[in-house]
N, C-alpha and C positions, 0 to 999 in steps of 0.2 A: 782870487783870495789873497787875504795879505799874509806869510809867514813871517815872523820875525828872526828866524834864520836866514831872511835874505842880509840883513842887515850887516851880520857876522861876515856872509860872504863877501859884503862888499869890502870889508873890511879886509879881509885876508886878500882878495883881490890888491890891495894899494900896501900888502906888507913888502919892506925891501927885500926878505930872505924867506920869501915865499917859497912854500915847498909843493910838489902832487898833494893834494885835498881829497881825501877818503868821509865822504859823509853814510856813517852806520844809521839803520832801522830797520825797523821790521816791514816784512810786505805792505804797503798799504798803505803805507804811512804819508805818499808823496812826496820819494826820492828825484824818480824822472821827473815830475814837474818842473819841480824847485831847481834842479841842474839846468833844463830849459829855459826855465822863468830868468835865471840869473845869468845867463847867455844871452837873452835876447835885452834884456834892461840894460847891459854893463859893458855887452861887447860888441863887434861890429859884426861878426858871422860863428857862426858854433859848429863843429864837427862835430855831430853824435854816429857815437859808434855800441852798438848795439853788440855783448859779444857773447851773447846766447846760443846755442847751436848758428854760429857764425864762423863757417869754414875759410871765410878768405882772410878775418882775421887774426883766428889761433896761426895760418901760414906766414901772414907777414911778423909773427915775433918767434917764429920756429927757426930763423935762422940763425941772426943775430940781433945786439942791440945795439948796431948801428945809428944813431940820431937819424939823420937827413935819412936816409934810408927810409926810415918809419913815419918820418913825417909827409915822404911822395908820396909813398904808400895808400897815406891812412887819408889825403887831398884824393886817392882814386876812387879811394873805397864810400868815401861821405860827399864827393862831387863839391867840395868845398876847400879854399885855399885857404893854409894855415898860415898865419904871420903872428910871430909872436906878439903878446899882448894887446893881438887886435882881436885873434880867435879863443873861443874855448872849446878846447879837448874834451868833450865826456864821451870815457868809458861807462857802460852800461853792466849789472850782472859782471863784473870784473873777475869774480870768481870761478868764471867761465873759464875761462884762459891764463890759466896761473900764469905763464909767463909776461903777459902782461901787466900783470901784476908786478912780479920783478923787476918790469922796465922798467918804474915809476923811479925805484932807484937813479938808473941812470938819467932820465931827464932831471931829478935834484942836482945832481954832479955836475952834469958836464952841458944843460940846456934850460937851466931855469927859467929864462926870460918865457919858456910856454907856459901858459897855463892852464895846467888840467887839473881835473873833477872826476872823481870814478867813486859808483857806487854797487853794492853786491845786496841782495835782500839774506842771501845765505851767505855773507862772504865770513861769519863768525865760526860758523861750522866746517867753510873749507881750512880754514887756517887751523882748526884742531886736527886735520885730518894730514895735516903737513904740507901744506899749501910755501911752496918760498915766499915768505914777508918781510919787503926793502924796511928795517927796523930803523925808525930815525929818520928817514928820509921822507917822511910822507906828514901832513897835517891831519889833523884828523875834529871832526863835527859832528852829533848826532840827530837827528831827528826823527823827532816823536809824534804823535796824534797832536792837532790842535787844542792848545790850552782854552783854558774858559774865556780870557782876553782874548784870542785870535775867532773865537766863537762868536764873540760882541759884535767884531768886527765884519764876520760874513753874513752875518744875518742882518744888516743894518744898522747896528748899535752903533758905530763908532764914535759916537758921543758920551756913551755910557762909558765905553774902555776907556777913553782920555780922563772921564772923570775918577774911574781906579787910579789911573798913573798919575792923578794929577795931586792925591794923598787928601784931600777938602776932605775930612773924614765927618764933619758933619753934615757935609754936603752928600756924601753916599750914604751916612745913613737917612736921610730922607727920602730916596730912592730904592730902599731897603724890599718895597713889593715888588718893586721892578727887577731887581736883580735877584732875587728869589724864584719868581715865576721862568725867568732865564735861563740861572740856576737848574730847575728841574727839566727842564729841555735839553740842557746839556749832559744832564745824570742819564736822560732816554736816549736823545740823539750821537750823545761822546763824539771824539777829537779824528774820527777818521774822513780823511776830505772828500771821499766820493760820496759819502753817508751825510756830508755836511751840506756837501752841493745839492744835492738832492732833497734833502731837507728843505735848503734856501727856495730850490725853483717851484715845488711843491707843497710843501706843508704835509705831505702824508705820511704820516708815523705810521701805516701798513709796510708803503714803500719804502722807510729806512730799515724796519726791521727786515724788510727781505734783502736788502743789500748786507745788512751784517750778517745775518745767516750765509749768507754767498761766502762773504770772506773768513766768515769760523769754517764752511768747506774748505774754500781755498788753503788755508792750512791746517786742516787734515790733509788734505789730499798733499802738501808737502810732507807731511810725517811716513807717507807709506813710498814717496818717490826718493826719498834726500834721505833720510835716516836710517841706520843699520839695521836690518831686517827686526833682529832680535829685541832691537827696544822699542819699537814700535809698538806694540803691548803695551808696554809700560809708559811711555810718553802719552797715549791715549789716558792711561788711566791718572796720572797728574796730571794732565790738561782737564780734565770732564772733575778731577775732587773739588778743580777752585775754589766754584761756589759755595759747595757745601763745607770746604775748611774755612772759608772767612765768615760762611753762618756760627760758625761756634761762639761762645761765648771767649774764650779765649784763642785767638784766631792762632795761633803757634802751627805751622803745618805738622801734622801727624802721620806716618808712615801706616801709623791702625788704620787709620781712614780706607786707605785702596785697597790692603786688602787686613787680615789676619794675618797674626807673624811677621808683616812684613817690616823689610829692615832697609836703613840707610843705603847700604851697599851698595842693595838692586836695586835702587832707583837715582842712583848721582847722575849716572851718563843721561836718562831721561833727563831730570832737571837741566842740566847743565847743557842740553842741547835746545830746552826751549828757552833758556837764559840766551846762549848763543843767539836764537833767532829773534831773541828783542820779545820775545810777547807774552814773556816775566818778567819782573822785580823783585829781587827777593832783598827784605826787609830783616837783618841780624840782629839779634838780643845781642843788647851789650851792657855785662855785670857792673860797671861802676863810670859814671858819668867823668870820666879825663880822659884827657888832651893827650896826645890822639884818640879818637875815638874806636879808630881799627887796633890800639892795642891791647880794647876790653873786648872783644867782640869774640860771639861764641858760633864759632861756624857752624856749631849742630844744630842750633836752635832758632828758624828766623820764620816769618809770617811769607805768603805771596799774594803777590797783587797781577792781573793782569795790567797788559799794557793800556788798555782804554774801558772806559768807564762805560758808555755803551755797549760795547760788545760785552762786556760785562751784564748789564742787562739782557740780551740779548739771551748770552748760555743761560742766563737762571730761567728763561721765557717769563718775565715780567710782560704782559702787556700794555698795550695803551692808554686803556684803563685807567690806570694805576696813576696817570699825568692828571685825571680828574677827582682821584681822592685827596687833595691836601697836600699835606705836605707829608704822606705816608711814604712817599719815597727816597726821602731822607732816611727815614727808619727801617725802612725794608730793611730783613733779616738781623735784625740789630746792629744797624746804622753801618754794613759792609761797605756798600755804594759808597757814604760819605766817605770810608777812611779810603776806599778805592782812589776815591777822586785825589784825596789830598796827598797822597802816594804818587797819583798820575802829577799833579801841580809840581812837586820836588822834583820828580823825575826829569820834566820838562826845563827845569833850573839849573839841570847837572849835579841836584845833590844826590850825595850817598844816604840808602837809608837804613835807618837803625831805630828800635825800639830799645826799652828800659823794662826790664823785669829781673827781681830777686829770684833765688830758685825756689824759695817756699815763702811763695808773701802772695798775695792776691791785689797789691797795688802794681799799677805798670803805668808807662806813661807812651803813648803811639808812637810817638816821634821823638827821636834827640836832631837836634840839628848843629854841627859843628860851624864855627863862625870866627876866627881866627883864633884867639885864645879861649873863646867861650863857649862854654854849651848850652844850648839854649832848648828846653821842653818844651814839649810840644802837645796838647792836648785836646781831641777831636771829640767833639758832641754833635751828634744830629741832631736837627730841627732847631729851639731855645732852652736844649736842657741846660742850666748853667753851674748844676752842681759840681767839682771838680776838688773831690776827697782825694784823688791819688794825685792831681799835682798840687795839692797845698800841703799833704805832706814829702810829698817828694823837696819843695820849695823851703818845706822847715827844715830838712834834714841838710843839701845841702846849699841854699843861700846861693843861685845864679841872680845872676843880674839882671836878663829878661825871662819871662815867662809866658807862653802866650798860649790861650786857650782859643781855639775857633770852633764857630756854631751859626745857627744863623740870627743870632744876638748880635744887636749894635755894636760898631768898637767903641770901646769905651777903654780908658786906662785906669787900674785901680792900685792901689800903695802895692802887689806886690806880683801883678800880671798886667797883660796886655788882653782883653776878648777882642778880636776877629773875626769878624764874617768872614764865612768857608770863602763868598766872592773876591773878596778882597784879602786874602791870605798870599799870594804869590807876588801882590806888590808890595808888601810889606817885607818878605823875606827877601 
């Protein structure tokens, strides 16, 4: 599979003031791969060091952090000889071994010419938990499920993605069935690589859904081993409202939802511990469209997204089916999926995300997206609905300079937006 995170890496690989590289994600995502994948393309030999219940090496940084020391060491332990810039270091689960962790410091300092890779799937949770973190000293990458372009590419398109990047925008929309029919495969199968592989070798949309179910267990089953006895309750029950908070008509998460009475308070540390493990997004209302955009933002009020758009389908139990009614899967639950995905697209881009709503108006706009001095709206339709009364007057009110609506309507540019197809919306932005 191609990620386009390799690309980055190679890059930070040939930086002169190259630091330790911490690449965040959630479980699943295909951190070890991508660590492997980019060791074996770039380097001459890779120590992987695994440091999960890994007793020999929590000892060798229990003493001190000696360099040369660690580096005999860690040549004993991976049966592999380390030479700078010819090997790469991945630590594994880094959050295993805090002090490991802290080492990274020191190889910045005083032995940069190594180059290491360390990745944690929980490593956002140890660090709340006071985990010591070498501040400054460390690069840092994230990754996420595979976007809709790196989907093109596993399934044999890779003539379709070149034709997205390659902007012929009459040219993709004449291809506009074909990247639709895709489109909805993507909406069923989502950005998770073992779900993706599996797809490719197979075709059977039973056997994808039983691998997502697998890894919606796999984290529960982290919520009852990783997470303080006491919020596990409650991170259950914001994990299982998703679906049914993004069916809403107005998708605002709602504390009423999980239970009665219930209020902000009890449930931050849930939120913010599946925020930590990547597999939310939460999406802030922000009262007035300037520059910065985090200095309208109203932290009480934001939407959530999971992390992948399949597993997404997946918790609602859409089935199979549902790939042979049309294009009803755009529209499912009032088009949740669509704004899922276009949530998961930003995400994958490194944007922050933010919605527009007054406090008593019933106009909102999905997305703002910040773009050096400008802000730019963003407006999600499912299917070809192309009505868009809340951003033409969001656009009278106040006069941006782009505006773009996406749907699965041809791009077209008119005197006062941009339409975008959902496919073609992340090479645009």
């Amino acid at each position: 599979m191609e990620r386009e995170l390799l690309g980055e890496l190679k890059k930070w690989k040939n930086r002169k003031r190259r630091k330790p590289l911490i690449i965040k994600g959630a479980r699943q995502v295909g951190k070890t791969w991508i660590m492997k994948e980019f060791g074996r393309l770039f380097f001459e030999n890779v120590a992987y060091v695994n440091c999960d219940n890994n007793e020999n090496v929590r000892n060798v940084f229990e003493m001190d952090y000696q360099i040369s020391r660690i580096i005999s060491a860690l040549q004993v332990e991976t049966h592999q000889r380390i030479e700078p810039d010819k090997t790469l270091i991945i630590f594994d689960e880094i959050q295993e071994t805090p002090k490991a962790l802290s080492c990274l410091k020191y190889f910045c300092e005083e032995a940069p010419e190594y180059a290491i890779v360390a990745a944690g799937s929980l490593l956002g949770i140890a660090l709340h938990a006071g985990t010591s973190f070498p501040v400054g000293k460390v690069d840092f990458m994230e990754l996420h499920p595979m976007s809709f372009t790196e989907f093109l590419r596993a399934v044999g398109e890779s003539g379709l993605a070149e034709l997205l990047q390659g902007k012929d925008y009459e040219l993709v929309n004449g291809f506009a069935s074909k990247f639709t029919d895709l489109l909805r495969t993507y909406y069923y199968v989502g950005g998770m690589p073992e779900v993706v592989g599996e797809y490719v070798e197979s075709r059977d949309f039973f056997e994808v859904r039983r691998l997502q179910r697998q890894i919606l267990d796999y984290y529960m089953e982290d919520f009852s081993k990783h997470a303080p006895a006491k919020e596990v309750p409650r991170i259950h029950m914001v994990w299982n409202s998703i679906p049914a908070q993004l069916a809403k008509e107005n998708r605002k998460f709602l504390y009423g939802s999980l239970r009665q009475g219930a209020r902000a308070k009890e449930f931050e540390i849930a939120i913010q511990w599946l925020e930590d493990c990547g597999l939310i997004h939460r999406s802030y209302r922000v009262k007035k469209p300037g520059i910065p955009l985090t200095a309208y933002m109203d932290m009480t009020a934001f939407k959530m997204y999971m992390l992948d758009v399949g597993l997404l389908t997946a918790k609602s139990e859409l089935e199979p089916e549902i790939l042979l009614q049309g294009n009803k899967l755009f529209t499912e639950f009032k088009g949740a999926l669509t704004e899922q995905f276009v949530a998961q697209e930003l995400c994958a881009l490194d944007r922050s995300l933010y919605y527009f709503a007054r406090e008593k108006s019933d106009g909102e706009i999905d997305f703002l997206l910040q773009k050096g001095m400008e802000v730019i709206p963003l407006e999600v339709k499912a299917e070809e609905n192309l009505q868009a009364k809340s951003l033409k007057a969001y656009c009278a009110e106040y006069q941006p300079q782009t505006a773009i609506r996406t749907s699965l309507s041809g791009y077209r540019e008119q005197d006062w937006m941009k339409n975008v197809p959902l496919y073609l919306l992340r090479e645009i932005l």
